[in-house]
N, C-alpha and C positions, 0 to 999 in steps of 0.2 A: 710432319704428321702428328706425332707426340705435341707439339706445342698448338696445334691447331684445336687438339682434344681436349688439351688440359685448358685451353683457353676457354672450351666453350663449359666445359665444368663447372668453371669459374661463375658462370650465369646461371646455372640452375638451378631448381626450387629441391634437387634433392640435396645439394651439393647444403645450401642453406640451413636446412632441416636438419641435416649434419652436424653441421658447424652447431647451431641450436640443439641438438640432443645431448653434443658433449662438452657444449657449457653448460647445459642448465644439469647433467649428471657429475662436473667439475664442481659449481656452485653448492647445488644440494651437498654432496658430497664435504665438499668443506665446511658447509653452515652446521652439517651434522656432526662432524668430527671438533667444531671447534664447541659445542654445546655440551659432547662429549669430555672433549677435554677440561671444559668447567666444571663439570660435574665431578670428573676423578680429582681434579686439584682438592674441589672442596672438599673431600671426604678424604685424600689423603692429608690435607691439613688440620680436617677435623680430628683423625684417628693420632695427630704427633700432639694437637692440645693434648687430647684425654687424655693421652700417657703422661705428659707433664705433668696433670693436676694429679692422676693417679700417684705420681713421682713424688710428689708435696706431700699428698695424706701418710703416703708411708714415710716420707721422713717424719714425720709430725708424729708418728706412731711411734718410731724410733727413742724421738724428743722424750717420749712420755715413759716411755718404759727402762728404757737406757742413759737417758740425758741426755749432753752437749757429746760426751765423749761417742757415746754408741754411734751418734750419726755419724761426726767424723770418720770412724773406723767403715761403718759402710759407702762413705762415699771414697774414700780410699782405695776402697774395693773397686767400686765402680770406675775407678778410672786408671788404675791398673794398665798398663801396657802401651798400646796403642791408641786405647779408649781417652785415653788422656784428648787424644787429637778429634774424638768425637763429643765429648762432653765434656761439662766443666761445671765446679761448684762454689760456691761464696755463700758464705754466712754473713749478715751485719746484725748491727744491733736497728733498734729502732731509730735511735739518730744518726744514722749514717756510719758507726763504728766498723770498721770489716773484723770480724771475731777468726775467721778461717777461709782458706781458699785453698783448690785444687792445684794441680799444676796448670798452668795458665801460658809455658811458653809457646804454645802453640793457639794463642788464642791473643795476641798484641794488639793492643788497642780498645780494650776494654775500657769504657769510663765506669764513672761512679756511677748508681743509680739513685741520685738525692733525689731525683725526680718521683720518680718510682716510687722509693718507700715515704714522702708525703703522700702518695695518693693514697697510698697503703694504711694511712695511719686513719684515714676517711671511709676506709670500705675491709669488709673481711673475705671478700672476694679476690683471688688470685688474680695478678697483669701480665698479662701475654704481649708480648714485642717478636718483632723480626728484626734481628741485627745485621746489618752490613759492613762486614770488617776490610779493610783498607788489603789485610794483607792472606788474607781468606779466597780462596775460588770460590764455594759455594756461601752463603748465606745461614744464617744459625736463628732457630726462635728459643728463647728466653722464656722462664717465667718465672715471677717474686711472689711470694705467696708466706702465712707466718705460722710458724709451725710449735711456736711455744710464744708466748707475752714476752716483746720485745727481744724477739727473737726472730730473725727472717731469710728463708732462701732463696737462693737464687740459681735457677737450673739453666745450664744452656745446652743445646744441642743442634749439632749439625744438621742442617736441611741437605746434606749430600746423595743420599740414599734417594731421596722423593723425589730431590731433580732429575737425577741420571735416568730415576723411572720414567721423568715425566720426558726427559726429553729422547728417552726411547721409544717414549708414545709415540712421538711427535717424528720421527723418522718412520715408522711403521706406516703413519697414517699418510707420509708424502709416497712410498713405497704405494698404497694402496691409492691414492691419489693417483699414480702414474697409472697403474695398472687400469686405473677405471679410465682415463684420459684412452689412452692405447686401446684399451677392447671397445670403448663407448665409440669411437670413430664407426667401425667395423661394423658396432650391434646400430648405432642412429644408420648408417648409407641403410643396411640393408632394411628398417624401419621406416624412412624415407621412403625407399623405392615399393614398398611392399604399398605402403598407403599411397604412391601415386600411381600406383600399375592400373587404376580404376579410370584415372586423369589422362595416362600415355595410350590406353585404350581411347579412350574418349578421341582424344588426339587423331589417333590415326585410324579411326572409325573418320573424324571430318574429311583429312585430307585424301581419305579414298570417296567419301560421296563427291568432294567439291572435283573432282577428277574422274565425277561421270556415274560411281558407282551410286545409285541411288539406294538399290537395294538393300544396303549395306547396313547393320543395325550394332550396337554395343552388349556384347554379350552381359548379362545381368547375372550377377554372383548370388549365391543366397546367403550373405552374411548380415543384410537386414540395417547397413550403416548407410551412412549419407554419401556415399560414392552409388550404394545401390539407386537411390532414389535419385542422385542426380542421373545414373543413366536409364531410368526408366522414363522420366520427364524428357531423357536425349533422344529418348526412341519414340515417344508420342509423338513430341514436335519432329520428327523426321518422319512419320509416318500420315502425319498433318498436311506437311510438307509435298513429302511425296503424294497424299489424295487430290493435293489443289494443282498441283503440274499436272495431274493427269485431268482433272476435269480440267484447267486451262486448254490443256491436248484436244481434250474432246470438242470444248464446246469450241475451240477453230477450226477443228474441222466440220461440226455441224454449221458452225455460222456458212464458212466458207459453200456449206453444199448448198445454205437456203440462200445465198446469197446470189448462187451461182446459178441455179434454176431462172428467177426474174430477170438477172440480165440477161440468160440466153436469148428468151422469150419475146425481151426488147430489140433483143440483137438480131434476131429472123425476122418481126416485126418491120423493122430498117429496111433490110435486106428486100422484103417480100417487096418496098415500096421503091427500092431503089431497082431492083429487077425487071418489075415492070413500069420502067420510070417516070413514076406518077404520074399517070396518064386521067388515072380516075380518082376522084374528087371521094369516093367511099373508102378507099385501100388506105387516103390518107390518114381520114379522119380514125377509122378505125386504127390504125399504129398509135397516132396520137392518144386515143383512149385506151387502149392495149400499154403505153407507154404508161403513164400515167396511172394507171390503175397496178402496174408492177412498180413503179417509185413508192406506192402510198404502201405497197407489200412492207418495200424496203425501208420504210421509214418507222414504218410500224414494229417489225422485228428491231431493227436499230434501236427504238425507244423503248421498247419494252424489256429489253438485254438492260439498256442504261438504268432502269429505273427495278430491274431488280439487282444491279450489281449496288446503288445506291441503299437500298432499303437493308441487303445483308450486313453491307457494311458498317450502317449504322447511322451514316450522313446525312440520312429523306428527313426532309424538312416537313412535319407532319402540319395538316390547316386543321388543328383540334379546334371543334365545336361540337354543342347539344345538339343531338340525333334522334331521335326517332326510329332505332334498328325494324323496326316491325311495319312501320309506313316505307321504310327502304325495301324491304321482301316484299312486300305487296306488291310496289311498284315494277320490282325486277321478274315477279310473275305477270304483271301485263305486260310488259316489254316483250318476253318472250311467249307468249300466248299463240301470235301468229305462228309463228317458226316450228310449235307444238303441233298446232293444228294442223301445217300443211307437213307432219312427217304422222299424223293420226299419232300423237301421242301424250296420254294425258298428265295436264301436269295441274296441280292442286299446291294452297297451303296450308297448312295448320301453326297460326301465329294469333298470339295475344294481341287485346286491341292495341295498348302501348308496351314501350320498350328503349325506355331515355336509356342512352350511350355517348359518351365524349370519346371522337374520334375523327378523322378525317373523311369525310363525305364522299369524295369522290374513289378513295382508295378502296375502301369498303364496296363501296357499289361496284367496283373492278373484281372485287374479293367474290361476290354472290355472282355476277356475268358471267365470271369465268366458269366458278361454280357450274352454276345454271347450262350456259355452252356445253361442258364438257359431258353431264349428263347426257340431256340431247342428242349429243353427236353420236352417242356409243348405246343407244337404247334404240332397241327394232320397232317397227310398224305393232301399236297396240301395245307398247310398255305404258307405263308410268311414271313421271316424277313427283316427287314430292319435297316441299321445303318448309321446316319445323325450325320454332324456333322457341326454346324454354328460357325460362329466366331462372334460373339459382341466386340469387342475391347480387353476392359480388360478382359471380360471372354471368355468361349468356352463352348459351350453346345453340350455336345455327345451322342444320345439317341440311346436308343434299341427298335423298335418296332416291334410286330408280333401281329398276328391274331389267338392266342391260346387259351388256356379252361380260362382265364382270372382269376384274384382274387377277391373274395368277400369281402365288402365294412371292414366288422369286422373285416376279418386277413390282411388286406394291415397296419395296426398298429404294426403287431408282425412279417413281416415274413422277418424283417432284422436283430430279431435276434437269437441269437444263438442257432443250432441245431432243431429249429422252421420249422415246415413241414405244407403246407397248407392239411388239409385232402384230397384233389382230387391227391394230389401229394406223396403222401406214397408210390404208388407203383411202383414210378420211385427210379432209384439208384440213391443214395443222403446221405450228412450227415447234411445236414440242416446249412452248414456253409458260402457258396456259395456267398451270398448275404450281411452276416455278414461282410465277409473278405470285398465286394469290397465298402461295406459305408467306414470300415474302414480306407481306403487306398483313399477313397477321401478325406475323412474330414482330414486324415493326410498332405495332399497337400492343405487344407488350402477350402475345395470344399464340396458339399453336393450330393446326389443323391432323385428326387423327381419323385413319382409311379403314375403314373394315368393307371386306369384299370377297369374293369369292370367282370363279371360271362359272355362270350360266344363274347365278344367282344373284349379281348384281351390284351396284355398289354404293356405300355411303360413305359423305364425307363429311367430316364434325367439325365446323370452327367454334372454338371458342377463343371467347375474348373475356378480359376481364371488364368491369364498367367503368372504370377509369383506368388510364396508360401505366400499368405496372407490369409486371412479368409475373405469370402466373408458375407456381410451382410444379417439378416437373411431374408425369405420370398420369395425365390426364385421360 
C-alpha cells in the first residue's frame, strides 16, 4: 500500500513543484551566500591591508622621530610573547642588506625579498603579497613599504584570525543551507498543493460530469489569478456544453414527433387501401397522393434541419453574386399577394427603387419567405403587413412588420430556435423551423435578425445585413 503511494507521488506535478521549490531555494540560497561570502572576504582583506599600510606610516614615524633604534625597540614590543607566532618584522637596506629581524622561529621558510625591494626602488607605493609557508596552517600577508631612504620594512601577519572567521561563515551558511533544504521541502508541497487545488478541483469537477453529472460546475475563488480564469472559461464551455445536449435533446425529440405525424398518416393511408382491398381505383390514387404529399413534408423538414445545421456551423457554401435587395422584396410581395388576399390581409411595401447587395440569391429570398409566411400565418382577418427596406451605407435593414396575435416577452428568447412553437401558434401548420432557417442564413451573410414585439400589438422583424459578407458588429 505504502509503495503503491509513494510510487504514484513519484508522478506528480506537486511532488515536481517540490522538488523545484527546493532547488531553486537551495540554488538561490547558495548563489546568495556565495556573493555574500565575496563580499566579507573582500572587506575583511581590505580592512588587514589598511592596517598594514597604517603599520608602515607609523613605523616611518617612529624612523623620523626616534630613528633605527626607536623602531626596533617598538617592534620588539610588538612581538612579545606569543605574538611572535602572529607577526614578524625585517628591516633591509635598499640592496637587499637585512639590517634587523624579529624572531622568525616560527615563521621557517622565509626567502629574501630581492624581488620586492626592486620593485620598490620603482614605486613609493607600499607591496602587498600573500605568503604561503610550507610549514604554516594558515597563510600570512606581507607588506614592504620605505619608512626612511634606503631604509625598508617588511611586516608580516598571520591571516588566521580571518580564515577561522571566514570559515565559520561558511559552516553557518551550510547549517542554514540545511535548514532551508528541510523547511523548503514542507513550505514548496504545501505551495504546490495550494496552487494546484484549482487544477484537482478542475479534475474532479471533469470526472464527476464525464460520470453523468452534467450539472456540475468548478467552484470559482475570488483571488482574481489564472486558475480563476481558467475555471470560469471551465464553466462556460460546460455550460455551452451542457446548452447543446439539451437542444440536441430537444430537437430529437421534436424531429422524432414531426417525423412521426407523416408516417402515421401514410401508415392509415396503406392500411385504409389494404382494408378495403383495393377495390376502388379513387382510395388508391388518393394514398398514393396522400403518400407522397407526407414524403415532400418529410423531405422538406429533413432539408431544411440540414441546411440550417450547415449554415450555423459555418460550412454553407454561399453562391455570392450582385443583387438587387429591393427587386427581391418586391418580388416576394407579389408572390405572396394571393395568399394575403384570400386571408383579407393587407400587405404593402415601402422599398427604394434600387438596393445592390453581394449575397446569395436564393438563401436571401428563403430569408424574406419565411419572413413574409410567418407574418401571414399569425396576423387575423384585416391585419396588415408591411416590408421596409432602408439603406444605411454599409448596411441595409429589411423589416417585416404586421399587426398580428404578437409574442410574449418570455418566448421572443426561444422562438428562433429549432422546432420551438409559441403556444398561441400550435394550431397553425408549422414545423417550428421557419425562423430557425432565416437567423441562419443571415448570420451566414455575415448579418443578425432583431424582434421587437409585443401580446396583441404585433410584431416586427429586422434583418440586417451588411453590403458585402463581413460580420456586422454586435448590438444592433
Amino acid at each position: 500500500m505504502f509503495s503503491r503511494t509513494l510510487h504514484s507521488l513519484r508522478h506528480t506535478l506537486a511532488l515536481r513543484l517540490t522538488l523545484w521549490y527546493a532547488g531553486i531555494f537551495a540554488v538561490s540560497s547558495t548563489l546568495a551566500f556565495a556573493l555574500a561570502y565575496a563580499l566579507i572576504a573582500a572587506v575583511v582583506r581590505e580592512r588587514t591591508d589598511e592596517d598594514l599600510q597604517e603599520d608602515v606610516e607609523e613605523y616611518a614615524t617612529f624612523m623620523r622621530v626616534g630613528g633605527l633604534d626607536r623602531v626596533k625597540t617598538e617592534m620588539m614590543v610588538d612581538t612579545e610573547g606569543d605574538e611572535a607566532r602572529q607577526v614578524f618584522f625585517r628591516l633591509w637596506t635598499a640592496d637587499g642588506q637585512q639590517l634587523w629581524a624579529s624572531d622568525l622561529s616560527a615563521w621557517a621558510g622565509l626567502d629574501e625579498p630581492k624581488d620586492v625591494l626592486a620593485q620598490l626602488a620603482d614605486t613609493e607605493e607600499p607591496i602587498l603579497k600573500t605568503l604561503t609557508l610550507p610549514q604554516r596552517e594558515h597563510k600570512a600577508r606581507t607588506i614592504h613599504g620605505t619608512i626612511a631612504p634606503g631604509v625598508v620594512v617588511q611586516i608580516g601577519e598571520s591571516l588566521e584570525e580571518n580564515e577561522e572567521f571566514l570559515a565559520a561563515l561558511s559552516q553557518g551558511f551550510l547549517l542554514v543551507l540545511l535548514a532551508v533544504i528541510v523547511i523548503g521541502g514542507p513550505v514548496g508541497w504545501f505551495m504546490s498543493r495550494r496552487a494546484l487545488r484549482g487544477v484537482q478541483e478542475l479534475t474532479r469537477t471533469a470526472a464527476e460530469i464525464a460520470n453523468g453529472a452534467l450539472d456540475r460546475r468548478v467552484v470559482v475563488r475570488s483571488e482574481g489569478d489564472e486558475l480563476d480564469t481558467l475555471a470560469r472559461t471551465f464553466n462556460t464551455m460546460l455550460d455551452r456544453i451542457h446548452a447543446l445536449i439539451i437542444g440536441m435533446r430537444e430537437m430529437t425529440d421534436n424531429l422524432a414527433h414531426d417525423l412521426r405525424s407523416p408516417l402515421g398518416r401514410i401508415r392509415a393511408s396503406a392500411e385504409t387501401v389494404l382494408t378495403s382491398g383495393g377495390s376502388k381505383k379513387e382510395e388508391s390514387e388518393a394514398m398514393v397522393a396522400t403518400t407522397a404529399e407526407e414524403c415532400d413534408r418529410l423531405l422538406e423538414l429533413i432539408n431544411t434541419t440540414l441546411d440550417i445545421a450547415e449554415a450555423e456551423s459555418g460550412t454553407a457554401k454561399l453562391r455570392l453574386a450582385d443583387i438587387d435587395l429591393a427587386e427581391m422584396a418586391r418580388d416576394a410581395v407579389e408572390l405572396f399577394q394571393p395568399l394575403a388576399e384570400d386571408k383579407q390581409i393587407a400587405i404593402a411595401a415601402d422599398l427604394p427603387d434600387h438596393c445592390p447587395l453581394r449575397g446569395d440569391r436564393q438563401r436571401l429570398q428563403r430569408v424574406i419567405a419565411n419572413l413574409l409566411d410567418n407574418a401571414l400565418k399569425y396576423t387575423p382577418t384585416g391585419g396588415r403587413v408591411t416590408l421596409k427596406l432602408d439603406d444605411e451605407g454599409e448596411r441595409l435593414k429589411l423589416a417585416v412588420e404586421d399587426t398580428g396575435i404578437g409574442i410574449s416577452p418570455h418566448e421572443i428568447s426561444r422562438i428562433f430556435d429549432r422546432f420551438y412553437r409559441c403556444d398561441r401558434s400550435r394550431s397553425e401548420r408549422g414545423n417550428g423551423l421557419g425562423l430557425s432557417l432565416a437567423l441562419a442564413f443571415a448570420r451566414a451573410h455575415g448579418g443578425d435578425i432583431a424582434v421587437d414585439s409585443a401580446p396583441g400589438r404585433g410584431s416586427a422583424f429586422t434583418v440586417v445585413l451588411p453590403r458585402s459578407r463581413h460580420a456586422l458588429p454586435t448590438g444592433i
